[in-house]
C-alpha positions in Angstrom: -32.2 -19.8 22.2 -30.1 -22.7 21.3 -30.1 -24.4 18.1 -29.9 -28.2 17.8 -27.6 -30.0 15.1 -30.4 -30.7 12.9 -31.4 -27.4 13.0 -28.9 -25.7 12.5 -28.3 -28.0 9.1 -31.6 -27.1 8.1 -30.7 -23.6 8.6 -27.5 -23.4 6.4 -29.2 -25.5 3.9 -32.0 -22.8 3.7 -30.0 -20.2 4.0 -27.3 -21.9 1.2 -30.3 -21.9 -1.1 -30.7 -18.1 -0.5 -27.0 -17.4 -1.7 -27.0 -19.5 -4.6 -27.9 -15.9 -6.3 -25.5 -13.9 -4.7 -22.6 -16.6 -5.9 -21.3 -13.8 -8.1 -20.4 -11.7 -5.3 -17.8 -14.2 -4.1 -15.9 -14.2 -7.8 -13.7 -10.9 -7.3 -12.8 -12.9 -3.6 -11.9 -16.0 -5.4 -9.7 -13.9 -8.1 -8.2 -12.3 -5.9 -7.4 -15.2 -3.7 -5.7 -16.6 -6.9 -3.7 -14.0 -7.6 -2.4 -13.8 -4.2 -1.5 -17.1 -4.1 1.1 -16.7 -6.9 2.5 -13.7 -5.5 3.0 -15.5 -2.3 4.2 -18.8 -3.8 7.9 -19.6 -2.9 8.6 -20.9 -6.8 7.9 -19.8 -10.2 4.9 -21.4 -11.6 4.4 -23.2 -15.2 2.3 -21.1 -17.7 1.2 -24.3 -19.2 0.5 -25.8 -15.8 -1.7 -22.9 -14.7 -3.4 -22.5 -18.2 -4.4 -26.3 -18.0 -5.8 -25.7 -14.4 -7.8 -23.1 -15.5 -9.0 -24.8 -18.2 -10.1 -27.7 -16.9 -11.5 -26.1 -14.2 -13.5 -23.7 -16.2 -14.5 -26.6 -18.7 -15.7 -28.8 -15.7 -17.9 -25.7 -14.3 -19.5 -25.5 -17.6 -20.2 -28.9 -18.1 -22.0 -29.2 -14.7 -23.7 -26.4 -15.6 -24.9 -27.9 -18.3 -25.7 -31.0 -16.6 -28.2 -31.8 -13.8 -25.1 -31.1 -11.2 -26.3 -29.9 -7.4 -26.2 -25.6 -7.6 -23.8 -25.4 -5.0 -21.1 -28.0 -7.1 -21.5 -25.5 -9.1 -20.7 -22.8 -7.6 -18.0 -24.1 -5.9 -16.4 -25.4 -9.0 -17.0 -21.6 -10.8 -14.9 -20.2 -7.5 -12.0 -22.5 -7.7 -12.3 -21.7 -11.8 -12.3 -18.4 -10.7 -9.1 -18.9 -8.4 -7.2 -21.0 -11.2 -7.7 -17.9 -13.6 -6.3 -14.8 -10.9 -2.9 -17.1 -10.5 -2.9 -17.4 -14.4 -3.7 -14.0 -14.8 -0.9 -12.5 -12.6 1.8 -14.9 -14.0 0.5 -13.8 -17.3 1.2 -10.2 -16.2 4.7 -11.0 -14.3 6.1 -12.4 -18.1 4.7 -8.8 -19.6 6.0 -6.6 -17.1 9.6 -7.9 -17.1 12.7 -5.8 -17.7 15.9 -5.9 -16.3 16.9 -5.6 -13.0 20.4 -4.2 -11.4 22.8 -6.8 -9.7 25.7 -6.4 -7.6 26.0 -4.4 -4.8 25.7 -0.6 -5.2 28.0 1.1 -7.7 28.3 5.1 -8.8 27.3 5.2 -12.4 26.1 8.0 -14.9 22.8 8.1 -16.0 21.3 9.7 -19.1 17.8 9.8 -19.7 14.1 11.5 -19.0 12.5 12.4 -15.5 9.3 10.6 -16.3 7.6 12.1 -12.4 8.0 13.3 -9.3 7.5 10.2 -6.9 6.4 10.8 -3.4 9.4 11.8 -1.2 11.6 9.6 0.7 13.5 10.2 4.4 16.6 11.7 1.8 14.1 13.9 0.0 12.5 14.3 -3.3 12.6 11.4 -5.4 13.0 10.9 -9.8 11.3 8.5 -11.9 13.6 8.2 -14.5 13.2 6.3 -17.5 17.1 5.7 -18.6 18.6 6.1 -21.7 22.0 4.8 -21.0 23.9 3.9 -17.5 27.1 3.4 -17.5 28.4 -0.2 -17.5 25.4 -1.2 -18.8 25.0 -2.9 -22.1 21.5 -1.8 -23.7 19.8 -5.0 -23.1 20.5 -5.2 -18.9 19.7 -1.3 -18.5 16.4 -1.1 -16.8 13.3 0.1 -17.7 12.4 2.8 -14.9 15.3 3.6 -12.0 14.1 5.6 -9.1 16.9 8.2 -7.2 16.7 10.5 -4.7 18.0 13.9 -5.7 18.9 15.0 -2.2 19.6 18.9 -1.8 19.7 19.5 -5.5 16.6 21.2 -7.3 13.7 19.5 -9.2 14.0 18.7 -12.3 10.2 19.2 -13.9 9.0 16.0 -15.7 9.6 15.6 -19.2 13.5 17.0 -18.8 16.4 15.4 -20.5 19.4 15.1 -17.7 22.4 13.6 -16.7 23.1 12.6 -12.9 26.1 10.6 -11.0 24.1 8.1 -8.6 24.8 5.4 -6.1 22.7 2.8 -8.1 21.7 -0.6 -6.9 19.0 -3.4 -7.5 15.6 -2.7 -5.6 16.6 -3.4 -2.0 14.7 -6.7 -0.3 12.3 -7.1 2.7 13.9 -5.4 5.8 12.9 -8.6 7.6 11.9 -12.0 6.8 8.2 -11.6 5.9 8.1 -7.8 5.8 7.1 -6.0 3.3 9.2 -7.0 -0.5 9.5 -3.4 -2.1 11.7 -5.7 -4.9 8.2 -7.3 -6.0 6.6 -3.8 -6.7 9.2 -2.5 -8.1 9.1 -5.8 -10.8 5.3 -4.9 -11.7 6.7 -1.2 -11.7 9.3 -2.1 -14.2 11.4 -0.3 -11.9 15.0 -2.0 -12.0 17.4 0.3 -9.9 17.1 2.5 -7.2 19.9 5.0 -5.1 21.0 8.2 -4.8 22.0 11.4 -6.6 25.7 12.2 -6.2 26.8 16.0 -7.1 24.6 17.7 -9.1 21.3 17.0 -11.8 22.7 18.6 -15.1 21.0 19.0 -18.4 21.5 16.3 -21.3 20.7 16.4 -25.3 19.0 13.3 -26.0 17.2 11.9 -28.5 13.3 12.0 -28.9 11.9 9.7 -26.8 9.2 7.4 -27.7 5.6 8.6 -28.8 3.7 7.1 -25.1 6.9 8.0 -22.9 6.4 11.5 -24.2 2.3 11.7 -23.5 3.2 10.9 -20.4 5.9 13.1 -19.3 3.5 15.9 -20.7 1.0 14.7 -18.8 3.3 14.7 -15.5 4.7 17.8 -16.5 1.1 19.6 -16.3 0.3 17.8 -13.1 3.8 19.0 -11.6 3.4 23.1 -12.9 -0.2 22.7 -11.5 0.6 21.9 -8.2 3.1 24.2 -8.1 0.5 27.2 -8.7 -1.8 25.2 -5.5 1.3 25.8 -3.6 1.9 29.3 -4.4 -1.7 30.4 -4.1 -2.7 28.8 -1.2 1.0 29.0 0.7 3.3 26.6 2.3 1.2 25.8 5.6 -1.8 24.4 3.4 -0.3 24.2 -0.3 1.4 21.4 0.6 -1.3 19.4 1.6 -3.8 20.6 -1.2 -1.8 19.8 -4.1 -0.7 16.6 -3.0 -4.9 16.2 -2.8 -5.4 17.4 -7.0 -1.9 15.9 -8.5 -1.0 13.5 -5.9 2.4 15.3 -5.3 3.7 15.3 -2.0 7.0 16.4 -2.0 5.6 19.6 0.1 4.1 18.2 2.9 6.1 18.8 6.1 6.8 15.3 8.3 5.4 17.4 11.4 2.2 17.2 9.1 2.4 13.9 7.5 3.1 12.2 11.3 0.1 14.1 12.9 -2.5 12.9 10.3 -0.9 9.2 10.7 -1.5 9.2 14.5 -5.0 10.6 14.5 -5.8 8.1 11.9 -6.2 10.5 8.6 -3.4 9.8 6.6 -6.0 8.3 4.3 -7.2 11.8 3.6 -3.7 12.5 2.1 -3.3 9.8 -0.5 -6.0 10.4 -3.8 -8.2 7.4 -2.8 -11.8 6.5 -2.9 -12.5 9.1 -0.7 -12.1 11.9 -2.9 -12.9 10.2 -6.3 -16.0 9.9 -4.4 -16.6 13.5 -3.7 -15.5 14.8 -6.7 -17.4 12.3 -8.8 -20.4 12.7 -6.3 -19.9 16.9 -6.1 -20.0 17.4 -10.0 -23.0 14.5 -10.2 -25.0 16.4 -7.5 -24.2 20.2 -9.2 -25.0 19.2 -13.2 -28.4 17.6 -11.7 -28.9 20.6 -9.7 -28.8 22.1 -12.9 -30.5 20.2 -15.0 -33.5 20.6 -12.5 -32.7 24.8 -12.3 -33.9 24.9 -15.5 -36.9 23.9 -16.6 -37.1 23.7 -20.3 -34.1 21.3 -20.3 -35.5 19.2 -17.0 -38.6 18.4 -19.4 -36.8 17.5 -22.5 -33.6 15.9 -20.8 -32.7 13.0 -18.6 -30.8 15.0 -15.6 -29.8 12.1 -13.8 -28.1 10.7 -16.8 -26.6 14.0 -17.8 -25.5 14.1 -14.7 -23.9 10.7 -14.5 -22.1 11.7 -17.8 -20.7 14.8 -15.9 -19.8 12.8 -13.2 -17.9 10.2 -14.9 -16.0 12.8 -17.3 -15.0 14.3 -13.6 -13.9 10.9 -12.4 -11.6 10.2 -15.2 -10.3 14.0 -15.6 -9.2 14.0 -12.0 -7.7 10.3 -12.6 -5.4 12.3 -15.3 -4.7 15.0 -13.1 -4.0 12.9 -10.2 -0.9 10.8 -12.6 -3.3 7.9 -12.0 -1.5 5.9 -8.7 -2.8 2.3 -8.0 -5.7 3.4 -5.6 -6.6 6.2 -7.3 -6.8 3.8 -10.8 -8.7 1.5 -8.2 -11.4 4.2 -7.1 -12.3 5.7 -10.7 -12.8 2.3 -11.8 -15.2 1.7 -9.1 -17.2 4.9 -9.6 -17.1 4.5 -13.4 -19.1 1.5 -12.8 -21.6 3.2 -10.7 -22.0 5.7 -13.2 -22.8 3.9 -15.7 -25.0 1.6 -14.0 -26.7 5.2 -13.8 -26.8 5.2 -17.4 -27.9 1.6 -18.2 -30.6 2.2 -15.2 -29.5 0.7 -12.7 -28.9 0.7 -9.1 -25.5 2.8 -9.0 -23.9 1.3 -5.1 -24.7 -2.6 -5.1 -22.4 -5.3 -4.2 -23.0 -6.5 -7.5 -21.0 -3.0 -8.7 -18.7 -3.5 -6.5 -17.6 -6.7 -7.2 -17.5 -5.7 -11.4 -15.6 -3.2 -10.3 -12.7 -5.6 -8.1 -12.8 -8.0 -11.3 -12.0 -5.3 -13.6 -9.2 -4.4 -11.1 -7.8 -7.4 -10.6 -7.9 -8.6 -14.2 -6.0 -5.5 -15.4 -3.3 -5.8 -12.7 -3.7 -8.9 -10.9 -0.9 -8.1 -8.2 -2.5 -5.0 -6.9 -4.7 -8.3 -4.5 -1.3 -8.5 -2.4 -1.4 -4.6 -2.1 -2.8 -3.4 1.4 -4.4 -0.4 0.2 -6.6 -2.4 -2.6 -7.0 -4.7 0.2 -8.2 -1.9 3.0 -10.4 -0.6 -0.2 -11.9 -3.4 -1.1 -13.3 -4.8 2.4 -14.0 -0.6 3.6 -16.2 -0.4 0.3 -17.7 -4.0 0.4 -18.5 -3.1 4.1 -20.0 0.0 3.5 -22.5 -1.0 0.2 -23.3 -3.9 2.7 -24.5 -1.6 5.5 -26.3 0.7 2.4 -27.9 -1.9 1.6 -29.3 -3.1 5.3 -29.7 0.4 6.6 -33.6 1.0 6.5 -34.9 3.5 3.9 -36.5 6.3 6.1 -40.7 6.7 5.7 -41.1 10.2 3.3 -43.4 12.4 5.8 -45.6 14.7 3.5 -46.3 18.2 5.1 -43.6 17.9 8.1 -42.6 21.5 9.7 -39.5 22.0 8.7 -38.6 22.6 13.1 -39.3 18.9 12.8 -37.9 17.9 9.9 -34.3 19.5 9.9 -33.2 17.8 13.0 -35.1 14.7 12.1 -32.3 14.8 9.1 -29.0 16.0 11.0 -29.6 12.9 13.3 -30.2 10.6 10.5 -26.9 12.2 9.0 -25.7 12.2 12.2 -26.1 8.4 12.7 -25.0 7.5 9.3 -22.1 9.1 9.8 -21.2 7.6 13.2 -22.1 3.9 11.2 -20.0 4.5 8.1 -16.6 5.7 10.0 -17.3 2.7 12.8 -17.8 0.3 10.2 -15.0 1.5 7.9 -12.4 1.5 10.2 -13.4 -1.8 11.9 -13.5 -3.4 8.2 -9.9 -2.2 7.8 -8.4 -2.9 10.9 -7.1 -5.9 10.8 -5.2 -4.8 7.5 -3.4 -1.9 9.2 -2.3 -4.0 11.9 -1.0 -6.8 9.9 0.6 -4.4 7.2 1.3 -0.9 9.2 1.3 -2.1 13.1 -0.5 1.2 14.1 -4.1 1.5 15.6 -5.3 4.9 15.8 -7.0 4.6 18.7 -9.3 8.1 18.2 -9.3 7.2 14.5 -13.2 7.4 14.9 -13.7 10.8 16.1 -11.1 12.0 14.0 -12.5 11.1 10.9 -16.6 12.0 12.6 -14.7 15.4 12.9 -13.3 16.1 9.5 -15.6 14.7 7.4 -17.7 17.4 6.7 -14.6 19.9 6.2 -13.4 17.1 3.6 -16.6 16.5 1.4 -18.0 20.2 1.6 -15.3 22.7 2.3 -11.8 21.2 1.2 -12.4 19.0 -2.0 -15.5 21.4 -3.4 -13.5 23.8 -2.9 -10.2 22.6 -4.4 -12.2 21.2 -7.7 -13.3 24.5 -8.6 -10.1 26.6 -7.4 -8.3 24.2 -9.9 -10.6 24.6 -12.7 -10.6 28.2 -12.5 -6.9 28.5 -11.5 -5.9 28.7 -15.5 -7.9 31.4 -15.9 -6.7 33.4 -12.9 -10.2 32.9 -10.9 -9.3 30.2 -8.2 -7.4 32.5 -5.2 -10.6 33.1 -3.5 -11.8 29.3 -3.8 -8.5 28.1 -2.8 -8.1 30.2 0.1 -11.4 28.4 1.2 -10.2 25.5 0.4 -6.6 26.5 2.5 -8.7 27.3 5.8 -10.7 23.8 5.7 -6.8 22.4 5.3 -5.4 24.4 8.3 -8.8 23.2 10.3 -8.3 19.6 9.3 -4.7 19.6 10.5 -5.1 21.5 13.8 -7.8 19.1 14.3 -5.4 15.9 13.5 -2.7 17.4 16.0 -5.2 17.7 18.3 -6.1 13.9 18.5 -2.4 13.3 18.1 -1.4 14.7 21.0 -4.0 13.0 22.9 -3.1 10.3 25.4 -2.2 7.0 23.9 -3.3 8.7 20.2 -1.1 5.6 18.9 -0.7 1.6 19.6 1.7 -0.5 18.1 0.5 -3.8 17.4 2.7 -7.1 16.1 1.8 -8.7 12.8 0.2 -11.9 13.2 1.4 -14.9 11.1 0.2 -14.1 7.6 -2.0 -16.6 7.2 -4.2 -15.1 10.0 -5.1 -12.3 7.4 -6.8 -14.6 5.3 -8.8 -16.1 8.1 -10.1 -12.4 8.7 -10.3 -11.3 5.0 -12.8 -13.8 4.3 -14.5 -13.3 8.0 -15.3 -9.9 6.4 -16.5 -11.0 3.8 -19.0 -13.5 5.1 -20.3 -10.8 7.0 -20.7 -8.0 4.1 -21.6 -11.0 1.2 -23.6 -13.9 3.1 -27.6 -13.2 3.5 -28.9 -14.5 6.4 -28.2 -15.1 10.0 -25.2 -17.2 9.8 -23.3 -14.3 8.1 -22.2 -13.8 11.8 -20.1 -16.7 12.1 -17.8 -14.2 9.8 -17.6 -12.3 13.4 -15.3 -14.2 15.0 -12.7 -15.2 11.9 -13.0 -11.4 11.4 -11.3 -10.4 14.7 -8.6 -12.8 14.1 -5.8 -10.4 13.7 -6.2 -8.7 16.6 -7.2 -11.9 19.0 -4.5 -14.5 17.5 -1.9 -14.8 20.0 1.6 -13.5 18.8 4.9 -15.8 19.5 7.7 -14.8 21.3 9.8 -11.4 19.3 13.2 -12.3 17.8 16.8 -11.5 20.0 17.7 -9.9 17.3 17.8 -8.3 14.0 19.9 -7.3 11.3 19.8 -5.9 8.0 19.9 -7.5 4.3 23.7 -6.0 3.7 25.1 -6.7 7.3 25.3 -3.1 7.7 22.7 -2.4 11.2 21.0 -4.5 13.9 18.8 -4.2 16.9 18.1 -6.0 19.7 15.3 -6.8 22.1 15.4 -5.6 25.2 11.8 -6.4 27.3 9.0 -4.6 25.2 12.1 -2.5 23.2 14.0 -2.2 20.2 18.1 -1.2 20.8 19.2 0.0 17.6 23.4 -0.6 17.4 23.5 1.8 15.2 21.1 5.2 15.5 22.3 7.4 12.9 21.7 4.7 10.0 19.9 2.5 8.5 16.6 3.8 11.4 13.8 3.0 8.9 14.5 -0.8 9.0 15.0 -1.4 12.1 12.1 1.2 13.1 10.0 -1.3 10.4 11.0 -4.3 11.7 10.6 -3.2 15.8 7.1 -2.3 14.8 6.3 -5.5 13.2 7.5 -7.2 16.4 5.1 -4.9 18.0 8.9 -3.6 19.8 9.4 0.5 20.3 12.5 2.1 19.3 14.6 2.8 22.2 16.0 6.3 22.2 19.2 4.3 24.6 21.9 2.1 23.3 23.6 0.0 25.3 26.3 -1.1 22.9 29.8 1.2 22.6 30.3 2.4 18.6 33.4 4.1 17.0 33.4 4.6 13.3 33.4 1.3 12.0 32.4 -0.8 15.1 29.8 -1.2 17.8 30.5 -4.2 20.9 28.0 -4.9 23.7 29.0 -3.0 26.7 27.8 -4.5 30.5 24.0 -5.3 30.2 23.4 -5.5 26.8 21.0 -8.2 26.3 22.4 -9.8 23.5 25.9 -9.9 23.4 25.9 -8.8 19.5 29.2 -7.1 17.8 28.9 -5.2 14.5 31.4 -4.4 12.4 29.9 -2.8 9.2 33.1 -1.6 7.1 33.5 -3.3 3.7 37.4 -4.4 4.4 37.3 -7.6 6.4 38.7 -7.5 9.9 42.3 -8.4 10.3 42.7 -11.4 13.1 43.2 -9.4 16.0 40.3 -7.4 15.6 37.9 -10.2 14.7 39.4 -12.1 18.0 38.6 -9.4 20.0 35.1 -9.2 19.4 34.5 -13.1 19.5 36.1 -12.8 23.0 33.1 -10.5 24.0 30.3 -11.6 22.2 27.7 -14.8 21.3 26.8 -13.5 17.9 29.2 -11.0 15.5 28.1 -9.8 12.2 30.6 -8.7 10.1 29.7 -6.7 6.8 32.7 -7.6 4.4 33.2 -10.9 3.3 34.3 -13.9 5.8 38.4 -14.4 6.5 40.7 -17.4 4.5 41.1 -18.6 8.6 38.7 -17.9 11.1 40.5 -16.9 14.5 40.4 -20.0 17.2 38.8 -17.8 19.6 35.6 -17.5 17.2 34.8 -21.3 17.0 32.2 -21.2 20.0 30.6 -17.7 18.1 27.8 -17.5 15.5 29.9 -15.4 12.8 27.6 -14.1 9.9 29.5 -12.3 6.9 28.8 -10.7 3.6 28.6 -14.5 2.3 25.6 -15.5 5.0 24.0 -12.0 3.8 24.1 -12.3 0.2 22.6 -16.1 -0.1 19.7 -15.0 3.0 19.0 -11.3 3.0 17.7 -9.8 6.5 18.1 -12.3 9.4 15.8 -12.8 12.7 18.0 -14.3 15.7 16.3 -16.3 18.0 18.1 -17.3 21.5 17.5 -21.3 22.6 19.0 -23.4 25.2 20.8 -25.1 22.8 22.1 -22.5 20.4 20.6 -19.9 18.5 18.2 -20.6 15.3 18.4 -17.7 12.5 15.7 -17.3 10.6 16.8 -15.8 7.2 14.0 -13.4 4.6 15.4 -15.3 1.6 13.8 -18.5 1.9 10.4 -17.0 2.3 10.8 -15.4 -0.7 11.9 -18.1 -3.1 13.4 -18.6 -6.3 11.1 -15.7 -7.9 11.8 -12.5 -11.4 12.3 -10.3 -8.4 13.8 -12.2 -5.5 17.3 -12.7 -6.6 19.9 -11.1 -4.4 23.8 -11.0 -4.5 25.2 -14.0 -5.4 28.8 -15.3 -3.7 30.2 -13.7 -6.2 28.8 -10.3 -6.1 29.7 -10.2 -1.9 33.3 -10.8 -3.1 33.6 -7.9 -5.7 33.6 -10.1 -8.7 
């Protein structure tokens, strides 16, 4: 039936008066948006600017209030108050998080100081979080905060130890590619200023005491680290891995065979200490105490279960938080299912959208750049989804005196069906973020998930909870094991869907602000009441329907050091035995596929186009600047050469007609995109897009030439 102008006005208008109630709901969206933006801005904001916005915003809102002002002014006005105060709030938390950051290029230097955790492992290995004492070449007041290293072959140093390493150290490296992801603006809110590499080997160091917090918490880490090491030996290496990364959120023993098989079928969720299992712990120990509570009837009479129960649940939530070494999602997820717990307590209704969005302004006002994060992103809109479709899903009529031949099935295809609607629904509400963000679609994701579920909430995290409660006392092999065989089930049924036909699809990032478009599409469709929630539909598929421009030539790296080039729906890497991850990152963002061919001839400190190449690209990536001769030679034969030292006093003659990029180019732009027109080539540079921000600075002139 079609719907006339008019009527349709009258419709929104009805259905506008319907959501003035539900104007709350939209606050953690209009935080959020507001904190983004200052992430994303390309120049450092005034305090005093933003604190008058906000301000005036907020006393504007409350003066309409106030007033006689139409209720959707008013709501409007809140938002943008709303929006003011997330961009104050994360400038407010960029000036208390900073510290010092590394400059120049890489350098070795000795380090002295605490390993504050184990960090989740990189492609060189196990990875430190140190909090430094001293560096070397470091006056106190420019030694960072927090460095992160990879120790490479050397053993683990538990948290909490005192040592000295040699390490390759270096300022937080920048986006691979311009508008990839900017591990330099984590690290800021980290307070991590350095990262590299161990060099020889991780020797003890006498130090003095650290401070009173740094201490709780490398005794905290150093629990979490001895308690995942008894998971691993009880349950063994084929499952241990897996099932002390799920309690402590250590993952240094997870195999890559295991890690890439759980990507591909679309479970790598499981892995990470999420909402997910805060869920089932918080949910397992909820269920249990009430269980009980109702077991026993003296104290079911003279006791409220439920909110004993909630109690339970919420010292569970917060215990496994501690136990976990509380990463963002996992902070994230208890703070969500504190709030249902004690809307338990306070009688109320525990899963609302009204929770839900407490819950995101708590988030976001504690650490305001966790709303440019994907996974508080994928979170938020997988949990706002699934309350919404709660809340719709009709409540089933209670049948008094039903066989229980009728009623059992009756329930497993209830269960059945919920199930089907909370993984469809899930992964179609966090779609669009793993494309933009990851560039992987899992195409049997569904099934996947449908098929481990069960093994995940009543085998594998039951299980594991109680193994590791007991495990102190010597009592948790046998509910380990258990716990060991729904591990080994969950990852022959992930390689199973991996290896399936076309398990995997890589899909290109749209332009970023096409994210937005289907951010708030999803959340017209899980906030709005009433029929025009479904003009949501549309804005919500926009990632995956916007059309993508034409890929880049070519590509090369921050430091000058790697490049790739596109050749029809693939990615030629010049180099294949370095720098793989970002170029692998950035031919996946251009929706490209690594090539495992080259057609470029390397030596040790060269690589030149041989016949065919479709870009006729040289790379020379030594740090000593190519003599004349050299440097003429490959301008002879190429368009474009990169070298990675610093430019020559005279270019050659034979290089006028040639783009030539050096260490100079590098240092002012970062990671460059090449893009071939009739009348020359346009280089798109990552710099820029970053702007003049605490964590964007890169190597200066200066720094490219050594001084």
């Amino acid at each position: 039936m079609r719907l006339s102008w008019r009527a349709l006005a009258a419709l929104a208008l009805a259905e506008l008066r319907v959501n003035e109630a539900r104007a709350f709901l939209w606050t953690p969206v209009a935080l959020g948006l507001g904190a983004a933006a200052y992430l994303e801005a390309r120049g450092e904001p005034s305090f005093w600017m933003l604190g008058a916005l906000a301000l005036a915003l907020t006393s504007l809102w409350w003066t309409l209030r106030r007033g006689a002002a139409p209720a959707l002014i008013i709501a409007l006005i809140g938002l943008a108050a709303f929006g003011a105060a997330g961009t104050l709030a994360a400038k407010i938390r960029s000036d208390r998080v900073a510290a010092p950051i590394m400059t120049g290029e890489r350098v070795v230097r000795r380090v002295d100081g605490f390993v504050v955790d184990v960090v989740s492992p990189g492609v060189g290995g196990p990875r430190l979080l140190i909090a430094p004492v001293s560096i070397s070449g470091l006056p106190p007041e420019r030694t960072p905060r927090r460095i992160r290293v990879t120790i490479g072959e050397n053993d683990t140093p538990a948290p909490g130890q005192a040592i000295r390493v040699k390490a390759m150290l270096g300022q937080p490296p920048p986006p691979a590619s311009p508008g990839s992801y900017d591990f330099a603006r984590d690290a800021w809110f980290d307070s991590i200023g350095g990262v590299g590499f161990v060099i020889g080997e991780v020797t003890s160091a006498e130090l003095d005491r650290p401070p009173p917090r740094l201490r709780l918490t490398m005794a905290v880490n150093a629990f979490r680290w001895r308690l995942a090491q008894r998971i691993l030996a009880r349950m063994g290496p084929s499952s241990g891995g897996i099932g002390a990364a799920m309690v402590t959120g250590h993952e240094a023993w997870i195999t890559p065979e295991q890690t890439d098989a759980m990507r591909a079928s679309g479970l790598a969720h499981i892995l990470s200490i999420s909402g997910l299992h805060m869920a089932i712990v918080g949910g397992f120990v909820f269920g249990a105490v009430r269980l009980g509570v109702a077991a026993w009837p003296w104290l079911a009479l003279r006791a409220p279960g439920k909110k004993i129960a909630a109690v339970a649940g919420l010292v569970a939530v917060l215990g496994y938080l501690v136990i976990s070494g509380a990463p963002p999602p996992a902070e994230r997820s208890a703070i969500t299912a504190s709030v249902a717990f004690l809307a338990i307590l306070f009688d109320r209704r525990a899963i609302t959208l009204h929770g839900l969005a407490v819950a995101a302004l708590l988030i976001l006002a504690l650490k305001p750049e966790t709303a440019g994060e994907p996974g508080f992103q994928m979170s938020f809109a997988a949990t706002a989804a699934l309350v919404a479709l709660a809340e719709s899903w009709p409540r089933p009529v209670k049948e008094i005196s039903t066989p229980w031949w009728i009623r059992w099935p009756q329930a497993g295809i209830t269960w059945l069906a919920a199930s089907v609607a909370a993984s469809l629904v899930a992964g179609l509400a966090t779609a669009p973020f793993a494309m933009q963000h990851f560039n992987r679609v899992a195409v049997w994701g569904l099934p996947a998930n449908l098929a481990v579920a069960p093994l995940s909430s009543f085998v594998i995290m039951p299980f594991l909870a109680i193994g590791t409660l007991l495990e102190p006392f010597g009592l948790g092999a046998p509910f380990l094991a258990v716990a060991g065989w729904g591990i080994d089930a969950m990852v022959g049924i992930a390689r199973g869907f991996a290896d399936a036909h076309g398990a995997q699809r890589i899909v290109a990032s749209a332009p970023p602000q096409v994210l937005v478009v289907a951010f708030l599409g999803l959340m017209i469709l899980c906030l709005w009441k009433g029929r025009l929630r479904w003009v949501g539909a549309p804005l919500a598929l926009a990632v995956a329907l916007w059309p993508r421009p034409t890929p880049p030539d070519a590509w090369i790296a921050a430091d000058g050091a790697a490049a790739a080039v596109r050749s029809g729906d693939a990615a030629v890497l010049l180099r294949t035995d370095a720098k793989r991850f970002g170029a692998e990152l950035w031919a996946r963002r251009r929706g490209l596929t690594p090539a495992t061919w080259s057609l470029y001839a390397c030596d040790k400190r060269i690589c030149a186009p041989a016949l065919g190449a479709p870009v006729r690209l040289s790379l020379a990536w030594s740090r000593k600047t190519p003599d004349a001769g050299t440097l003429s030679g490959l301008c002879v034969n190429s368009e474009v050469v990169v070298i990675r030292a610093r430019a020559p006093e005279r270019t050659p003659p034979l290089c006028a007609d040639t783009v030539l990029l050096t260490a100079e180019d590098f240092a002012r732009g970062g990671a460059a995109e090449l893009y071939r027109h009739p009348d020359g080539w346009r280089i798109v540079w990552a710099q820029p897009l970053r702007g003049e921000r605490p964590w964007s600075r890169l190597l200066t002139s200066d720094d490219a030439r050594g001084g």
